[in-house]
N, C-alpha and C positions, 0 to 999 in steps of 0.2 A: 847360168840359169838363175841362180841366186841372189845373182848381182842385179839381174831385170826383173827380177821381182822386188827386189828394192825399191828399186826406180820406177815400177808402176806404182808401187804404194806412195813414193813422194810425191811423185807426178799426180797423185788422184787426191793425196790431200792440198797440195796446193791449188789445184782444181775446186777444191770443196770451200777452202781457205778464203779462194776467189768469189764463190759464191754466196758465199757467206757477208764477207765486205760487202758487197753490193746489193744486197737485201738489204744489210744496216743503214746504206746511207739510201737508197731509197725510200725508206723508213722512217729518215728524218726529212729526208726533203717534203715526205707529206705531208709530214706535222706540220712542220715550218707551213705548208702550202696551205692546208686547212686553217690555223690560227691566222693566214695572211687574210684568208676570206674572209674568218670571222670579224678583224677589223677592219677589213676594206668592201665588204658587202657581196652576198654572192653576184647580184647582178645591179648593172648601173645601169640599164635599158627601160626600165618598168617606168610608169608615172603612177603618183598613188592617186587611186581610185575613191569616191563616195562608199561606204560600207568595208570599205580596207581595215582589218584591223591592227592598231601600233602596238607591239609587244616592247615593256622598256625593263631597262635595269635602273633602279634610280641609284643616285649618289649615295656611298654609305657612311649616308646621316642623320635616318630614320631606323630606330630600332623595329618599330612594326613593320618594315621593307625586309630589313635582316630577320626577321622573324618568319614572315612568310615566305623568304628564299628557304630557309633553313628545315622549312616545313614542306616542303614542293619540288618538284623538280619539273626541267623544261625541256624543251627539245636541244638536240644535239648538245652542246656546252653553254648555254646559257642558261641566265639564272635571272627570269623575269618577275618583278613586283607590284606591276600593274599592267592594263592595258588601259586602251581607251578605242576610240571610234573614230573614225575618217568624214569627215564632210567637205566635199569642191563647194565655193559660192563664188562662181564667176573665177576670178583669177586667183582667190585666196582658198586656203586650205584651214579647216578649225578641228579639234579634236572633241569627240562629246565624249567625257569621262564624271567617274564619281572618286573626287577627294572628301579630306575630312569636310572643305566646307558644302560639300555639296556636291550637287549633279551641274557640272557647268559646260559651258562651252569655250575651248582654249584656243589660242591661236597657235600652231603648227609651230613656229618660231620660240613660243613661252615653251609647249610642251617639250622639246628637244633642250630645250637648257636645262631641263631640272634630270635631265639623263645621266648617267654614268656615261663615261667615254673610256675608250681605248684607243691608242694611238690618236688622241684627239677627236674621236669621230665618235655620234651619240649611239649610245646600244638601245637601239629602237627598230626593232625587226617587224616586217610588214608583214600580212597574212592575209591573203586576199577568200573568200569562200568560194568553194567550189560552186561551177554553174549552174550543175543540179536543186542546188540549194541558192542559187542568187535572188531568186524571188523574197527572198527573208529581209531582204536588203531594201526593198519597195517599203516594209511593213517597219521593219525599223527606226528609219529616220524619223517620219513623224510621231513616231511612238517615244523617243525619245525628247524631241523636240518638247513634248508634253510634260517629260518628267525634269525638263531644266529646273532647278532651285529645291528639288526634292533633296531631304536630308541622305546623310551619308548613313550606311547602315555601317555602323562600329558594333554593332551585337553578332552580324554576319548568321542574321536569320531570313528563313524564306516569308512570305504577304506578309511584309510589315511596313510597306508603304515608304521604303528606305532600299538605297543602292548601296553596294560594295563595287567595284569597278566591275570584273566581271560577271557580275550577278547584272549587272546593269545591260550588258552582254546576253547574256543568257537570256534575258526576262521578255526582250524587245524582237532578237532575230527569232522569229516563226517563223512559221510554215504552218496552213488552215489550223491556225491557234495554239500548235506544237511546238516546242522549240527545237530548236535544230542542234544545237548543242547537249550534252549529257551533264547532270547533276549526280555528284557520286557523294559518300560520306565522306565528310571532310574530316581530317584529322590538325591536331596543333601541336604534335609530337616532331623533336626534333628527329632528322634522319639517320643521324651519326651517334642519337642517344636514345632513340624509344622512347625520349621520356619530352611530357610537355615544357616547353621553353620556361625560363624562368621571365621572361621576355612578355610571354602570353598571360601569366599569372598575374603578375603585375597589375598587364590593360585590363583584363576584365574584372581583377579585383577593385581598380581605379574607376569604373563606369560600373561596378556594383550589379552584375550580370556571367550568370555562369560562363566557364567555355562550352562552346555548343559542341564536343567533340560527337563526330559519327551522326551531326542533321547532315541532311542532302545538303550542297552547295558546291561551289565553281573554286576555279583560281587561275591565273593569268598562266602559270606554268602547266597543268592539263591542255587548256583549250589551247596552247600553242603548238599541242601535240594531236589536236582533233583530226578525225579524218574528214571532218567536213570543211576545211581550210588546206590552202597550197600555202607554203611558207616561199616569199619571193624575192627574201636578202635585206638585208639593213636598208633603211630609209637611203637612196640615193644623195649623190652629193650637190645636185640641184636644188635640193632643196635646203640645204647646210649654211648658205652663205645668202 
């Protein structure tokens, strides 16, 4: 009797033993399967749309990119520093975004080079807005279109007749004169230190203008977590090459 109770105890830890292994490498094989998506795109089916917005990681070799990763965070594992805007013209694709030098309009091919990559591929993540809200997208374009060669807002304040990337965003997609996106207080504190970047200090002591901590304003990594957008996987490879 003793002897089989032994023997169930081995029998049940090796049973548990079993169970156990096999959680772990299920475990990894997600990761592994998630990290494959996030460099190979959840879906290569989509085509990007007019009003699609590009969520990017740029190359780290702008301190203000690393400054505003460091201050933001994005959806799932990503760590976006700009976005910009979708436009089809006929067969070609252009991005309407706000850099330092301004409110321009870029070609799909320039904006994906200045990307960070992984496994060779651009972290440029698409976001299309939900239908409820696509009438925003009628209103945008030419509203934009409007604001081509308007300065870059480097103060990162609201009616100043100047864009930050997703403020440019924000300011354009309405709905009967609303926007459709949320402005929340912004912060320039690092995430990992509570404390403002030494990074941030810097710029705006260099441009001779407070940090605006806690005005309303946007960022690339919120609004890619908006519930007014479907997130639809890294830029396809159609368009890569």
């Amino acid at each position: 009797m003793k002897f089989n109770c032994k023997m169930d105890r081995i029998e049940k830890e090796i049973r548990d033993r079993y169970k156990q292994n096999i959680g772990i490498c299920l475990l990894l094989f997600l990761s592994v399967f998630f990290f494959s998506c996030k460099a190979q795109g959840v879906s290569k089916t989509f085509s990007i749309k007019t009003g699609d917005l590009l969520f990017q990681e740029h190359k780290p070799d702008s301190s203000i990119s690393s400054a505003v990763v460091a201050a933001t965070r994005s959806i799932d594992q990503y760590h976006f520093s700009h976005v910009g805007v979708a436009f089809r013209d006929k067969d070609s694709i252009y991005v309407f975004e706000a850099v330092s030098s301004g409110v321009r309009e870029t070609p799909l091919h320039e904006f994906l080079a200045k990307s960070a990559t992984e496994n060779h591929v651009p972290v440029v993540v698409v976001g299309r807005v939900k239908k409820k809200y696509s009438e925003a997208i009628a209103y945008a374009i030419p509203q934009i279109k409007t604001l081509i060669g308007k300065p870059y807002d480097n103060e990162f304040l609201p009616d100043n007749d100047k864009y930050y990337c997703s403020e440019l965003v924000y300011e354009t997609f309405r709905i009967n004169g609303k926007p459709i996106f949320k402005a929340s207080p912004m912060s320039f504190k690092d995430l990992r230190t509570g404390k403002i970047s030494p990074l941030w200090k810097a710029f705006f002591k260099k441009i001779g203008k407070p940090i605006p901590e806690g005005v309303l304003g946007t960022n690339p990594g919120d609004m890619s977590k908006s519930k007014e957008i479907n997130i639809l996987g890294l830029v396809p490879d159609k368009y890569l090459y």
